[in-house]
C-alpha positions in Angstrom: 2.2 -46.0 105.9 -0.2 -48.3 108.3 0.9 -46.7 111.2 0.1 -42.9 110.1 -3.1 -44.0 109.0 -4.3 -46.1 112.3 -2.5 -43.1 114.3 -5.3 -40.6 114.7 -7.9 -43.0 116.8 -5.5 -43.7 119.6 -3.9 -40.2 119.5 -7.5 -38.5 119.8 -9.3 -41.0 122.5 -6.2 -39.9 125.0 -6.9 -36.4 124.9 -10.5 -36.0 126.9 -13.2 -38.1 127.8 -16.5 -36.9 125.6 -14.5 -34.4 123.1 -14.1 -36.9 119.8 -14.2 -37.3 116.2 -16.9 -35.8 113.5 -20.0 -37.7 112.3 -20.1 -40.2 109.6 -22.0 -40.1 106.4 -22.5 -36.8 105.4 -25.2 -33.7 104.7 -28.5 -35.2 103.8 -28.0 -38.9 105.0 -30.8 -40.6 106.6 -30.4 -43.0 110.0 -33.2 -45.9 109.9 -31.8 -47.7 113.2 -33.2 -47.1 115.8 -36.8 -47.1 118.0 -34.5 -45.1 120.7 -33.7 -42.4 117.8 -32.2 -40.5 120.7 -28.8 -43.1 119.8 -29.6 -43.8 116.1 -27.0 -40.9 115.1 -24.0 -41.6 117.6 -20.4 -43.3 116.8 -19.2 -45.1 119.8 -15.9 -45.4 120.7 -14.2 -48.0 123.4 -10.6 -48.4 124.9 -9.4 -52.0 126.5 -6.2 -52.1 127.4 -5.9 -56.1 125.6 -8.2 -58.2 123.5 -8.3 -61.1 121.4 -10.2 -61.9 117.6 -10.6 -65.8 117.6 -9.6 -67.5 114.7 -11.8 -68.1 111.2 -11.4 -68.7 107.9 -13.2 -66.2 105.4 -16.2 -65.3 106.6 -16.5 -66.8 109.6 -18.3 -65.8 112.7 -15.2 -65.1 114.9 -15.1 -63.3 118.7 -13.8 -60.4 119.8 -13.1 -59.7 123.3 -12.4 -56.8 125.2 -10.3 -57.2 128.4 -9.8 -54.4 131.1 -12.7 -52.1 128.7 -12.7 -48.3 130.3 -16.2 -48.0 132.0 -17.1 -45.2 129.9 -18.0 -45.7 126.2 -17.4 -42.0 124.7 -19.6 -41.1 121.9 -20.4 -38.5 119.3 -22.6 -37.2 116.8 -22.6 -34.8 114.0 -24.9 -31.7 112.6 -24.5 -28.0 112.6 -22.8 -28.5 115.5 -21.4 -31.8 117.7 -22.5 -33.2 120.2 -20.3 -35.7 122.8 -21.3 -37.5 125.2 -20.2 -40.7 127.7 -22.7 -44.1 128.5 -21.5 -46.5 130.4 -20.1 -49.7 129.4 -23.0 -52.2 130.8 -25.5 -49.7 129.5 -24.3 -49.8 125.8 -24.3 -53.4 125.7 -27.3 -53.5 126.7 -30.5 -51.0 125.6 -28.4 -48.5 124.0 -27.2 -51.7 121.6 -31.0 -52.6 120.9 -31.8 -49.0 120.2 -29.2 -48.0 118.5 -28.7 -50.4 115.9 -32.2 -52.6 115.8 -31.3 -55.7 114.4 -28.7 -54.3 112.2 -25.6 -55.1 113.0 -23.0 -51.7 112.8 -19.4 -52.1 111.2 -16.7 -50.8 113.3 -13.0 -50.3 112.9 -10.8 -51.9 115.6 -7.0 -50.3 116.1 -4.4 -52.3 117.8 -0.9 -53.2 118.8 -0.2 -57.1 118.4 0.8 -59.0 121.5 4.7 -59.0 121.5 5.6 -56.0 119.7 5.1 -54.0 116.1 3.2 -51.6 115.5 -0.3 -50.2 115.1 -2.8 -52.8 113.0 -6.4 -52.7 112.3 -9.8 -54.6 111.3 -12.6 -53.5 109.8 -15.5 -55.7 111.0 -19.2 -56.3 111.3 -20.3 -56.6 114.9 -23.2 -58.3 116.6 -24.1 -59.5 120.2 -22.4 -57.4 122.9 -22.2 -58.7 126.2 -20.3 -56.8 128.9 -19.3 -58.6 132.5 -18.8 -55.6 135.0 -17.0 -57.4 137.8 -13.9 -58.1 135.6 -14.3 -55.7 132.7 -14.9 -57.9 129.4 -16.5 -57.5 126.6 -17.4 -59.8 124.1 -18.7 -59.4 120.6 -18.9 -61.7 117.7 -17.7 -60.6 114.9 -17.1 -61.2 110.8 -13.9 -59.9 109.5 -14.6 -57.3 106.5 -11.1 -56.1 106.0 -7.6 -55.5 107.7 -4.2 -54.0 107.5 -2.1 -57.2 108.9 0.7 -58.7 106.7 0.4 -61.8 108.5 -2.3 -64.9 108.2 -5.6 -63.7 109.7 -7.6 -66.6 109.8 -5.3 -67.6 112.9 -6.3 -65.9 116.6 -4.9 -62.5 116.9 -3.6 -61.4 120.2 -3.3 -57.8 120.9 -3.0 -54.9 123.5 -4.1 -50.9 123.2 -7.1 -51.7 121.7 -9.5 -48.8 120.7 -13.0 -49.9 119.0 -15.0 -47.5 116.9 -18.1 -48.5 116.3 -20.2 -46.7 113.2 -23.7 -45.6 113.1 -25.9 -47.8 110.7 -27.2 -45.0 107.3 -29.2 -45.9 104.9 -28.1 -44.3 101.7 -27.0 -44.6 98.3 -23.2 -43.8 99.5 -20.1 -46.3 99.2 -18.0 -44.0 101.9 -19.2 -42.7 104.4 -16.0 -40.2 105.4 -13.1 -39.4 104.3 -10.4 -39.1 107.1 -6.9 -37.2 107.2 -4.6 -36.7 110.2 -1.9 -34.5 111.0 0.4 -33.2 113.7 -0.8 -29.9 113.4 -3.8 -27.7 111.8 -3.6 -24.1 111.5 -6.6 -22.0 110.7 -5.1 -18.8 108.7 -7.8 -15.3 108.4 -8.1 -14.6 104.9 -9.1 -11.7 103.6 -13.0 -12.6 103.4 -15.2 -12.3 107.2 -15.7 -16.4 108.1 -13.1 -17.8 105.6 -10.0 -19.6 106.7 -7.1 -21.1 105.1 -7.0 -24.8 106.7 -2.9 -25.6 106.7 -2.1 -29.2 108.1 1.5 -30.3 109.1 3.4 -33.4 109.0 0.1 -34.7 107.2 0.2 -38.7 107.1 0.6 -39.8 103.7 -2.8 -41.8 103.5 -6.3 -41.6 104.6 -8.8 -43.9 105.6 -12.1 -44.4 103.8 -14.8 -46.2 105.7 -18.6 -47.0 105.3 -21.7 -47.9 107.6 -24.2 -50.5 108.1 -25.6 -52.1 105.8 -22.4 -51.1 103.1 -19.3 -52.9 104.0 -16.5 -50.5 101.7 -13.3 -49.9 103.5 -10.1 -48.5 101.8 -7.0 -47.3 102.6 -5.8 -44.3 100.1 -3.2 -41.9 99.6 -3.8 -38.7 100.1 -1.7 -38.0 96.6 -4.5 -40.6 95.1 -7.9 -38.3 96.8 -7.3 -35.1 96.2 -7.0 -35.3 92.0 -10.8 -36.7 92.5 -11.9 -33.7 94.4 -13.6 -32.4 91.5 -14.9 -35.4 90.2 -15.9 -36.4 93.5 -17.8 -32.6 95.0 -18.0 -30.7 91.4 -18.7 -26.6 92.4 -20.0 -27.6 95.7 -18.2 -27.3 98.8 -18.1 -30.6 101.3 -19.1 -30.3 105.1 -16.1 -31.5 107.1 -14.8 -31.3 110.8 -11.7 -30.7 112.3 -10.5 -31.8 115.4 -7.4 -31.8 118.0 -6.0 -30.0 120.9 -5.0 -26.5 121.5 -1.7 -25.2 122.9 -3.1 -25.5 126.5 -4.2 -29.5 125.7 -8.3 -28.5 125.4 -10.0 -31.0 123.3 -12.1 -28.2 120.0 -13.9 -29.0 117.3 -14.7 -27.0 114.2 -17.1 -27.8 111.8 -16.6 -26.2 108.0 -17.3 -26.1 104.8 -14.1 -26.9 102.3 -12.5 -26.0 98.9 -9.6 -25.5 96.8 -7.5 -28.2 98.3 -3.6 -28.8 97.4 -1.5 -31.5 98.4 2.4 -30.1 99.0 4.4 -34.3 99.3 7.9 -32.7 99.6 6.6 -30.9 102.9 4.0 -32.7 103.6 1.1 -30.5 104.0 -2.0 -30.2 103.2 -4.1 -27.1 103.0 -7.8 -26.1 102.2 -10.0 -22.9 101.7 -12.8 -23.5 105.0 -15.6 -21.2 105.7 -17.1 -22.3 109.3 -20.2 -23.6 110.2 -22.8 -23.8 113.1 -21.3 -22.7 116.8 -17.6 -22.6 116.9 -16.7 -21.5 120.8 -14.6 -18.7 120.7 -11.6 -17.6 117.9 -9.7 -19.9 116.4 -7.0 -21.7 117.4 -4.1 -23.6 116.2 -4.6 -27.6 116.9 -2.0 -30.4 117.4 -2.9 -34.0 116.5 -5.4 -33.2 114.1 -8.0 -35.3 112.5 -9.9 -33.7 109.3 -13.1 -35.9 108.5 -15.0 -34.9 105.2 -18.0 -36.2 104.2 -18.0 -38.0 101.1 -19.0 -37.3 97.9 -19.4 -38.9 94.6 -17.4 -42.1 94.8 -15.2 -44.0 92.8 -13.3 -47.0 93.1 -10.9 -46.1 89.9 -7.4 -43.7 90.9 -7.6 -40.1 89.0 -5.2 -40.6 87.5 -6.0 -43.7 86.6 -2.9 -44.7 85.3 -2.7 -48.4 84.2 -1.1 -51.2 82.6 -2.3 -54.5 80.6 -0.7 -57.9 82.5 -0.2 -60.9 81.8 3.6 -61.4 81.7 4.3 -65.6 81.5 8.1 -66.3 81.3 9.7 -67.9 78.7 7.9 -71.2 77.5 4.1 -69.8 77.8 1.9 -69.7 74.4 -1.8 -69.5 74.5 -2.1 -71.9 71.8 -0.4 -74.6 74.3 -1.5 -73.2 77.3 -4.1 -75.9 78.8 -1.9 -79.1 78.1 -0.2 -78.4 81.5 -1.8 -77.0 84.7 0.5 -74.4 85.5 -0.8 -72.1 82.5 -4.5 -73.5 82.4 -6.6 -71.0 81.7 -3.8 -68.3 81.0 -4.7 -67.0 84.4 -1.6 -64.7 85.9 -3.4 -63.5 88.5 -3.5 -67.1 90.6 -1.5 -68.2 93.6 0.2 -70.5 91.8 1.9 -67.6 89.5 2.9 -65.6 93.2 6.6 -66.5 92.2 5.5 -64.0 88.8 3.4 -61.2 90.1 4.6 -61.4 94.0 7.3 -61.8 96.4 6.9 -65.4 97.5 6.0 -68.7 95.6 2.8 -70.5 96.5 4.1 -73.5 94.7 5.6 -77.0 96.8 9.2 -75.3 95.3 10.1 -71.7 96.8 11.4 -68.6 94.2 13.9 -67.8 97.6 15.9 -64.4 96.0 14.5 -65.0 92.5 10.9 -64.0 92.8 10.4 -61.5 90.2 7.8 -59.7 92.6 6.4 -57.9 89.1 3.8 -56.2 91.1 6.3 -54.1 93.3 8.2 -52.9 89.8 4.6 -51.3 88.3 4.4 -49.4 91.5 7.8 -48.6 91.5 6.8 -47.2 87.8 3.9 -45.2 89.1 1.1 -47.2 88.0 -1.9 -48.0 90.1 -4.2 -50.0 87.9 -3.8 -53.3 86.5 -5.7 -54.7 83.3 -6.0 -58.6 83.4 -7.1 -60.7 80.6 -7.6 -64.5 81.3 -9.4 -65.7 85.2 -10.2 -69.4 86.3 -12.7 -69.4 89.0 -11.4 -72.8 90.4 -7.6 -71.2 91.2 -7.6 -68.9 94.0 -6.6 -65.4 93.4 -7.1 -63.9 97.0 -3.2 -63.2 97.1 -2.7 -61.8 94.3 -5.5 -59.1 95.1 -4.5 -58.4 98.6 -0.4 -57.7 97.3 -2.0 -55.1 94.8 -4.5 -53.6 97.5 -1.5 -53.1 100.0 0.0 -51.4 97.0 -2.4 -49.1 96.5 -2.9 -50.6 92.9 -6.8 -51.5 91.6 -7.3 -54.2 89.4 -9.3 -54.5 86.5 -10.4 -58.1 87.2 -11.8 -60.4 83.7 -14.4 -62.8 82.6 -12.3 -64.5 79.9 -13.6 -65.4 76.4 -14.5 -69.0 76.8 -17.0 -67.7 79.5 -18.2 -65.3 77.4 -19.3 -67.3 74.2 -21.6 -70.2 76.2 -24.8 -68.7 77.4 -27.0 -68.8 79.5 -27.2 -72.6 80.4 -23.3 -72.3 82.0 -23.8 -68.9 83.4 -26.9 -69.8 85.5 -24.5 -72.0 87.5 -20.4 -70.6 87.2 -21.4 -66.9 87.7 -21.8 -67.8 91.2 -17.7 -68.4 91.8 -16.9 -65.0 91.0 -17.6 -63.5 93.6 -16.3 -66.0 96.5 -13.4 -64.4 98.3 -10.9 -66.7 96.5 -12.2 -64.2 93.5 -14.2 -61.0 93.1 -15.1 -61.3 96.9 -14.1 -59.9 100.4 -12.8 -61.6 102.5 -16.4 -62.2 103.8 -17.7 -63.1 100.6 -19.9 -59.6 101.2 -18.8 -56.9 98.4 -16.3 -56.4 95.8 -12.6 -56.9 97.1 -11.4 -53.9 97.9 -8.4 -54.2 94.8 -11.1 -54.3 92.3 -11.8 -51.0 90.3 -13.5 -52.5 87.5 -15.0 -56.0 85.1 -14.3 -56.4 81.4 -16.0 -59.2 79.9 -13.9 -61.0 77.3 -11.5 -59.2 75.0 -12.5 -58.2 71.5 -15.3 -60.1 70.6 -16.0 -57.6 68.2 -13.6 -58.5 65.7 -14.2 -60.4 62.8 -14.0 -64.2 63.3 -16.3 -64.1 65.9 -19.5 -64.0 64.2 -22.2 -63.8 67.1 -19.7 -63.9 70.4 -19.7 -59.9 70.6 -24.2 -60.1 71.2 -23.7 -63.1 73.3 -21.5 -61.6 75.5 -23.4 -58.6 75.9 -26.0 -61.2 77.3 -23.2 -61.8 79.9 -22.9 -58.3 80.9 -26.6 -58.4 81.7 -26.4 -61.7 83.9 -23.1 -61.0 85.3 -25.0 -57.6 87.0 -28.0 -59.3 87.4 -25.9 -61.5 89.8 -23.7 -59.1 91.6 -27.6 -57.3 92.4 -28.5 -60.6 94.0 -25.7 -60.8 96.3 -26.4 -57.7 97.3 -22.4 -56.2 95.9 -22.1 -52.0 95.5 -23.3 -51.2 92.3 -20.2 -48.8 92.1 -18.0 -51.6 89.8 -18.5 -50.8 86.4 -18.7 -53.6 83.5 -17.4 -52.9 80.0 -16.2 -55.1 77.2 -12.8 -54.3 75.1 -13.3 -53.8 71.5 -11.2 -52.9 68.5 -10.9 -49.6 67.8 -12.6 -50.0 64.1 -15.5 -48.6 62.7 -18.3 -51.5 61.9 -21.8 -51.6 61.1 -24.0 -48.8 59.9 -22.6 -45.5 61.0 -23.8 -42.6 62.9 -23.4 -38.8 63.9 -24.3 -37.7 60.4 -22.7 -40.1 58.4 -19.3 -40.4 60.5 -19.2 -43.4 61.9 -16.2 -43.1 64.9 -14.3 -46.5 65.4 -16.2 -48.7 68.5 -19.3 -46.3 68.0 -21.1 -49.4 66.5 -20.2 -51.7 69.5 -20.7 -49.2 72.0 -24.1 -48.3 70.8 -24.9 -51.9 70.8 -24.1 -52.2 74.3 -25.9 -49.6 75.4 -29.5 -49.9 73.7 -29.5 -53.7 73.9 -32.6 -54.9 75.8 -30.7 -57.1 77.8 -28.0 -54.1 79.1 -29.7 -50.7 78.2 -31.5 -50.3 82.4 -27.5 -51.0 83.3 -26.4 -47.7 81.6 -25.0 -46.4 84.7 -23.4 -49.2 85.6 -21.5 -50.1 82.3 -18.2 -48.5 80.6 -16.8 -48.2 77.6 -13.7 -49.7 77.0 -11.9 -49.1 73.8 -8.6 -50.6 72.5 -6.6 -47.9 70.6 -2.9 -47.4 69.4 -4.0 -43.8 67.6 -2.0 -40.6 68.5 -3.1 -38.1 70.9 -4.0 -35.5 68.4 -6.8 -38.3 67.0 -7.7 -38.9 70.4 -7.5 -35.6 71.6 -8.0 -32.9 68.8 -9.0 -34.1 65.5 -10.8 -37.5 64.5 -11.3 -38.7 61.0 -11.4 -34.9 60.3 -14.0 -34.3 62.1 -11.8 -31.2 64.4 -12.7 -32.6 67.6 -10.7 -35.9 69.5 -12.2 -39.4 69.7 -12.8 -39.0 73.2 -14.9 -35.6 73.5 -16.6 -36.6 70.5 -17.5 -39.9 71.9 -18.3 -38.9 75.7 -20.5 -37.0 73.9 -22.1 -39.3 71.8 -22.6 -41.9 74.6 -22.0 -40.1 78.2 -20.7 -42.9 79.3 -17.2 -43.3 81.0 -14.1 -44.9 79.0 -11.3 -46.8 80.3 -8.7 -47.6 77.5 -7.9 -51.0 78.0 -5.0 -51.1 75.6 -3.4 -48.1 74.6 0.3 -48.0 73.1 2.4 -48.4 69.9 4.4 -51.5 69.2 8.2 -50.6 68.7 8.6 -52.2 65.1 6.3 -50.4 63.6 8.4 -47.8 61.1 6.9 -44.9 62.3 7.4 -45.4 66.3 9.5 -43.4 68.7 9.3 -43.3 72.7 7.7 -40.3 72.1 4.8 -41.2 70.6 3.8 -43.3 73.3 4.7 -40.7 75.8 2.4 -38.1 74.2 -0.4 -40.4 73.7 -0.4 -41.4 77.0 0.3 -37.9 78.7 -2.3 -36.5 76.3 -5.0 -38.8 77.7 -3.9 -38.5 81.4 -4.2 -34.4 81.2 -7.4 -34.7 79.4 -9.3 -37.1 82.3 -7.4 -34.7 85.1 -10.0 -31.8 83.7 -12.8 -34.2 82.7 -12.6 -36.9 85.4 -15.8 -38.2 84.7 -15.1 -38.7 81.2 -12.1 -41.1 82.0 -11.9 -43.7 84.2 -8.2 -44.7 83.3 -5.9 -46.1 80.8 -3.8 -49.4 80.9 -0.3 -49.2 79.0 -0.4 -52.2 76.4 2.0 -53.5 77.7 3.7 -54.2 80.8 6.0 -56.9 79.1 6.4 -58.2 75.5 4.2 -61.4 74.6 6.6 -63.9 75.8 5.7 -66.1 72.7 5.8 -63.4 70.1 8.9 -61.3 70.9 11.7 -61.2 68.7 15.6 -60.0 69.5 15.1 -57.0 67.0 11.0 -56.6 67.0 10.7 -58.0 64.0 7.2 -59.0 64.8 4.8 -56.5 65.8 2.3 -58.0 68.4 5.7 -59.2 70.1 6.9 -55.3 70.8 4.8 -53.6 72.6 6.2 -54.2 76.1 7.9 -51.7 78.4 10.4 -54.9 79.3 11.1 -57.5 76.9 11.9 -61.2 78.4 15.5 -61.8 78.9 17.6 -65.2 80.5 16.1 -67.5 82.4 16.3 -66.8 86.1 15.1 -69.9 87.5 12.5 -73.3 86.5 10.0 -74.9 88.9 9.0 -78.0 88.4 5.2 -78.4 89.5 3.5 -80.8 90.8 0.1 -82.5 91.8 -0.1 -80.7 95.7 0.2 -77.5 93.9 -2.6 -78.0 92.2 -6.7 -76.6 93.9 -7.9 -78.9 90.7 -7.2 -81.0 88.0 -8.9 -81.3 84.7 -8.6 -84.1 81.5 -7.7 -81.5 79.2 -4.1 -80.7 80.9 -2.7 -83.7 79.6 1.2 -83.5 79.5 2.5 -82.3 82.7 1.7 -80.5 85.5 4.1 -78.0 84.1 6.9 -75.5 84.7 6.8 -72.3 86.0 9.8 -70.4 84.4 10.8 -66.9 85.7 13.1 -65.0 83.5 14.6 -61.2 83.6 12.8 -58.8 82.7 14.6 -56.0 80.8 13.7 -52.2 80.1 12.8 -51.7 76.4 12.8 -48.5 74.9 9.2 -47.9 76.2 9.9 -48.4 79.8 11.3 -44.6 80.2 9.0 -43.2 78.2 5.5 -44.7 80.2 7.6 -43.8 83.7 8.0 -40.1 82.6 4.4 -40.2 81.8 3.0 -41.5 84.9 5.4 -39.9 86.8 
């Protein structure tokens, strides 16, 4: 998957010097870099044949160097037609650097083979301070590592050879991507019936394309090209993208085409993709088949959740967990699965002084392996590091649904004005760089329903929390394209409205969303609604209303949903597979033609609470996993150098971590079939 995705930059740089890739950032995006504007709109690209990043931890400023660095720097820039071009290498380090970029310092991609073998690799990185010695061809940058595509540790120096740099123009715009980038061996461009129109076919299409941003944004995303095209419509509506396409014809001469693009449709079994392309601006002469072919679109409107969004609800302790016990030893504290210390759970190594060897339940690989690719998580302790768990699920292509937990949520504003801080350090919400949002993360849900009775007061405190936690992520400067909701219960409370029907969660929602504190943040929140109702009450017919929950709702509110539980427990008298199956098909179909009604749904549950199950689901909160916990696999005893920090209240151990089988329930075929 890496290597089809990298493949495109080396395979196009070895065709021609000054024929290269489309432009970045789209119709109608506005360059502010620049006193030279003569550069401001350009992408350059650079080819050493070795190079080295120095090591650094997180954020660090790190170097880059360049060794044996062609003397030509190709570039390129987009419109109604594209321009290329060549600068040498000790003028672009020089004024073409100052102009180009004025005191904003451009991200850039850099592709690579490692030093002793493997195959391609890439960073995604913020540059700054080019300098370029001519007598023995180096250049040196420094550099802050956004993001990368390396399995091994890389805060240690990276050695590598085949390097190709490509460094973005700096846009100022409201955009989280700039492009959208497919490859293929070949393009065909097919007459249709109508003067100008094309069908676009692409060959032996790589499975995944590459999302990138520009200076100041620092979004980069790897995504399969199964994920993209459901969000075409969500992402372009009725209007048709600009896009470019690029390669080489039969007799090896470097063409571009620029286009407009619709109708696409992914074929996986044969691996091509094809489009409906009307061209655009000057296209020299008629048009031609193209080998190694790289499709750039521009992007559109963004979002970090899959369509489908097609989730689960995790949390899945082994045998010997319970909430109610949970902080008397460190290894639950916090009920927080998502840690390093619970790798031996979620991943396919143990972080722990003991190793899980051949026994690591590696959980995350089995809900891709089910077709899932969103994660709902409950509980989060900013003092445990959770960088590992969130860089598994990103190389999984799986987003994450990352928590503040209750505790958090029901102290105010005299703790929030100092812990909201650790969220979003790359051991948490963060980037590596401590910049943005990991890339993982999809969405925040504050607390889990604080709505429900018992709670008297938590459910407008937290909504206090929504404000701050937003308040803070605008500080630091993070994309505003995370949305914040907070899990209710799916009852009707409080006065009601629509002409006397009050829906259930209408009450909490419109709270949410006309509270002083949150009602400016409209556009940044969701709704996210806990329900175990049929899909004909979701879908069709509400408390006999004839129309579904979630019309009637979107409608209401206009604001997104994401279910955060949906399901059926298995001992309730009336359950069957089926039910679930519908339910959850029902809802998946629905956001498919309504994708900006629906951000998602999460399955409740991945497994059975471990504390509540019973050998013949006797108890009903205990039963609505799609694997029930089984014999103990293996215990690890924990101890103190496990540990980032230790706290009074974990008085009895330092714990065990058990891991135990998990096996298929009845559910478990039915949520695969849906998410299929």
């Amino acid at each position: 998957m890496k290597t089809k995705t990298r493949r495109f930059l080396m395979s196009a740089l070895a065709l021609a010097s000054g024929a290269m890739l489309a432009g970045c950032g789209g119709d109608g995006a506005k360059s502010e870099a620049g006193s030279g504007g003569a550069y401001s709109s350009r992408i350059y690209m650079l080819v050493a044949g070795s190079g080295q990043l120095s090591a650094g931890a997180g954020g660090a400023v790190r170097t880059l160097t360049l060794k044996n660095v062609e003397p030509d720097v190709l570039w390129y820039a987009s419109g109604q037609s594209v321009e290329v071009g060549k600068s040498a290498a000790k003028e672009y380090a020089g004024n073409i650097w100052r102009d180009a970029y004025d005191g904003i310092d451009p991200n850039a991609t850099v592709q690579f083979q490692l030093s002793g073998g493997g195959g391609l690799e890439g960073v995604y990185v913020v540059l700054s301070r080019p300098a370029y010695d001519e007598k023995t061809r180096t250049m040196t940058f420094q550099a802050q590592l956004q993001n990368d595509t390396l399995d091994q540790d890389v805060d240690a120096a990276l050695d590598f050879d085949n390097v190709t740099v490509r460094v973005l123009n700096n846009l100022v715009d409201d955009k989280e991507v700039a492009e959208y980038t497919q490859y293929a061996s070949k393009a065909a461009l097919q007459p249709t019936a109508t003067a100008g129109q094309y069908k676009v076919v692409l060959s032996q299409a790589g499975e995944d394309m590459f999302l990138v941003d520009n200076a100041p944004g620092t979004y980069s995303e790897a995504r399969p090209v199964s994920y993209f095209l459901p969000q075409w419509s969500y992402a372009y509506g009725e209007t048709a993208p600009a896009a470019t396409l690029f390669g080489t014809t039969a007799k090896g001469d470097p063409k571009l085409y620029a286009m407009t693009l619709s109708n696409p449709a992914y074929d996986a079994d044969t691996d091509e993709i094809s489009y409906t392309a009307t061209l655009r601006g000057s296209n020299a002469g008629a048009p031609e088949a193209l080998g190694d072919a790289v499709l750039s679109v521009a992007a559109g409107r963004f979002t970090r959740f899959p369509i489908p969004g097609k989730g689960t609800a995790y949390q899945a302790f082994g045998q010997g967990y319970n909430p109610s016990t949970a902080n008397t030893s460190y290894i639950y504290f916090g009920s927080d699965i998502a840690r390093k210390q619970a790798g031996s759970l979620w991943g396919k190594q143990s972080y722990l002084s003991q190793g899980c060897g051949t026994d690591c339940r590696n959980d995350l690989k089995t809900i891709k392996d089910m077709g899932i690719n969103l994660i709902r998580l409950y509980d989060w302790d900013t003092r445990n590091d959770h960088s590992q768990f969130l860089d598994y699920a990103n190389s999984l292509n799986i987003k994450v649904v990352v928590p503040l937990s209750n505790w958090i949520s029901t102290q105010g504003d005299p703790l929030w004005n100092t812990a909201l801080a650790a969220y979003f350090s790359n051991r948490n919400f963060g980037n590596k760089a401590g910049t943005d949002w990991h890339p993982a993360i999809a969405g925040v849900i504050i607390s889990n329903e604080l709505d429900a009775e018992g709670y008297p007061g938590n459910y407008n405190t937290a909504i206090g929390l929504v404000a701050r936690f937003i308040e803070e992520a605008d500080k630091r400067k993070f994309s505003k394209s995370v949305p914040v909701g907070m899990p209710i219960t799916f009852v009707p409370r409080g006065e009601p409205y629509l002409s006397g029907k009050n829906m259930p969660g209408w009450n909490q929602f419109n709270r949410l969303l006309t509270d002083s504190r949150t009602a400016k943040y409209k556009d940044r929140l969701m709704l996210a609604p806990q329900t175990y109702n049929d899909e004909t009450y979701l879908l069709k017919n509400a408390e006999s209303t004839g129309q579904g929950w979630i019309p009637a709702t979107y409608k209401q509110f206009g604001v997104p949903i994401l279910f955060t539980e949906i399901g059926y427990s298995r001992a309730k008298p009336d359950y069957t597979p089926n039910y679930v199956n519908r339910q959850l098909k029902g809802v998946l179909d629905y956001q498919k033609s309504n994708p900006g009604q629906i951000l998602g749904i999460a399955h409740f549950q991945f497994d059975d609470k471990v504390w509540k199950q019973t050998e013949h689901d006797t108890d009903t909160e205990g039963a609505f996993g799609a694997f029930h916990h089984g014999d103990i696999v293996k215990q690890i005893q924990t101890v103190k150098a496990d540990y980032d920090f230790y706290d009074d209240q974990a008085k009895t151990n330092y714990g065990v971590l058990t891991i135990d089988q998990l096996v298929k329930t009845s559910l478990h075929d039915a949520v695969v079939d849906a998410y299929k």
